[in-house]
C-alpha positions in Angstrom: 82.4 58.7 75.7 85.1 56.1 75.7 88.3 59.2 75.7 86.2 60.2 78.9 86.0 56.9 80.5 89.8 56.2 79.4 91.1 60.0 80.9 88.9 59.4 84.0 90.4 56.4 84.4 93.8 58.0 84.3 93.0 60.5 86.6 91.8 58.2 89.2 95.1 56.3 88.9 97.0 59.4 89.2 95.9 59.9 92.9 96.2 56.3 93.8 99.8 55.8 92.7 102.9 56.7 94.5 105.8 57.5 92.1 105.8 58.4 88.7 107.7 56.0 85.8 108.0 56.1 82.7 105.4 53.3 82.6 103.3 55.1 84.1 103.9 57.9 81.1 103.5 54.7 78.6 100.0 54.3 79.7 98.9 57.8 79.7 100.0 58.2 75.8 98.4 55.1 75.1 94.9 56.7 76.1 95.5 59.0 73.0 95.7 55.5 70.2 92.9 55.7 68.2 91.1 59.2 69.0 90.9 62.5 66.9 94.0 64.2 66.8 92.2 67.6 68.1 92.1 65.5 71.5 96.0 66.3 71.5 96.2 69.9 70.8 92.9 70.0 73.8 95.3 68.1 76.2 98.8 68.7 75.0 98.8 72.6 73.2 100.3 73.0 69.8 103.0 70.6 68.7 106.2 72.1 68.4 106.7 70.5 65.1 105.0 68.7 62.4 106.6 66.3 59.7 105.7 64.0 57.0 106.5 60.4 56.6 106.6 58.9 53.3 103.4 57.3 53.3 101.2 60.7 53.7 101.4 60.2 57.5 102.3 63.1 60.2 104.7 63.1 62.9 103.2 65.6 65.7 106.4 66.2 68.3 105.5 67.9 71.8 108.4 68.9 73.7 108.5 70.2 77.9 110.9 70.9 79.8 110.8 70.3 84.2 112.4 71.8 86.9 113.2 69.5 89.9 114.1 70.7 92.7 115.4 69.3 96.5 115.8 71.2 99.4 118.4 69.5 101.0 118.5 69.0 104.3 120.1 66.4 107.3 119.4 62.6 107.7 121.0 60.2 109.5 122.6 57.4 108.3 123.6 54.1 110.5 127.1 52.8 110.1 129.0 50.2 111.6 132.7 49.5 112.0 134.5 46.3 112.9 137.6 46.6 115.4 139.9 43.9 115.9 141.8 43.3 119.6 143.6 40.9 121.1 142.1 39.7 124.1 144.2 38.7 128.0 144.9 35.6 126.6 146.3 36.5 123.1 143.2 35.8 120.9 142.6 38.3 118.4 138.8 39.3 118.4 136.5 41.3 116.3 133.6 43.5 117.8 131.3 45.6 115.9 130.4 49.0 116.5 126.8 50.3 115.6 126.9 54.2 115.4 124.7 56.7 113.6 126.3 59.8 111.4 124.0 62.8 110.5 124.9 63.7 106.6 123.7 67.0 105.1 122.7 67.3 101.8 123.0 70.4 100.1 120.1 71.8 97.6 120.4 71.6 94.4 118.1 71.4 91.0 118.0 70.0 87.5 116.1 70.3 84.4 115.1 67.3 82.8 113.3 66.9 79.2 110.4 65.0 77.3 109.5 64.8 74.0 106.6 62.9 72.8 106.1 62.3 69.2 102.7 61.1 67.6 101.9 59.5 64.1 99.1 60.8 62.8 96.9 59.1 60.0 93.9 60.4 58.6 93.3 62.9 62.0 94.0 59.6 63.7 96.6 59.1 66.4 98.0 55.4 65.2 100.8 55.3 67.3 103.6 57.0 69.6 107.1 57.4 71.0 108.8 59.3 73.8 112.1 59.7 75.2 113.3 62.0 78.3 114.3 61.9 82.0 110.7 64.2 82.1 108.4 61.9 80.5 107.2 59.8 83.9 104.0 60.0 85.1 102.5 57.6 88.0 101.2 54.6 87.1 97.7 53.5 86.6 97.1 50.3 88.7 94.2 47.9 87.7 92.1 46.0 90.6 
């Protein structure tokens, strides 16, 4: 009842947030603290790996891979530029110059990873750690 309350939670978070963070992915993992391991394999697949720490504990690692990609495309930047004159009298004076510059960007794509490890204990997830450009999710905002 409480993982359903807990991933429900999530969920609804995940709609109401606007960009993802590694924060964000922080407080997704931490829904997985203290429930069966199983609730892993249901959400996450089959780890990719499995180790053993000395005191009888198991590491479960989970490992994805994303493709992001950008279309490219024109925007328009504003720019300014400061010109220096001398006036009839001699003075030298400064205007400044407001223009805009369109600047294309060209396509391109990258692949960026995740991988989330899990300490098991007793079918227990006791704790985790993660570390990739991929492992951002959006935040879950109380209130």
């Amino acid at each position: 009842m409480r993982l359903g309350l807990i991933f429900t939670t999530i969920a609804a978070g995940l709609t109401l947030a606007a960009c993802a963070t590694a924060e964000g992915y922080r407080q997704q993992m931490t829904g997985y603290v203290g429930y069966p391991a199983d609730h892993l394999i249901l959400e996450l697949g089959s780890p990719f790996a499995r180790d053993v720490l000395s005191d009888g504990s198991e590491v479960w690692s989970f490992h994805r891979e994303e493709r992001y990609y950008y279309p490219g495309g024109h925007r328009t930047e504003p720019r300014q530029r400061r010109i220096s004159y001398r006036d009839r009298d001699g003075q030298v004076r400064t205007r400044v110059e407001h223009y805009d510059v369109t600047v294309y960007d060209p396509p391109y794509e990258h692949w960026a990873e995740c991988e989330t490890r899990f300490v098991v204990r007793d079918g227990i997830v006791t704790d985790f750690r993660f570390d990739g450009g991929a492992c951002v999710a959006p935040e879950v905002r109380e209130g």
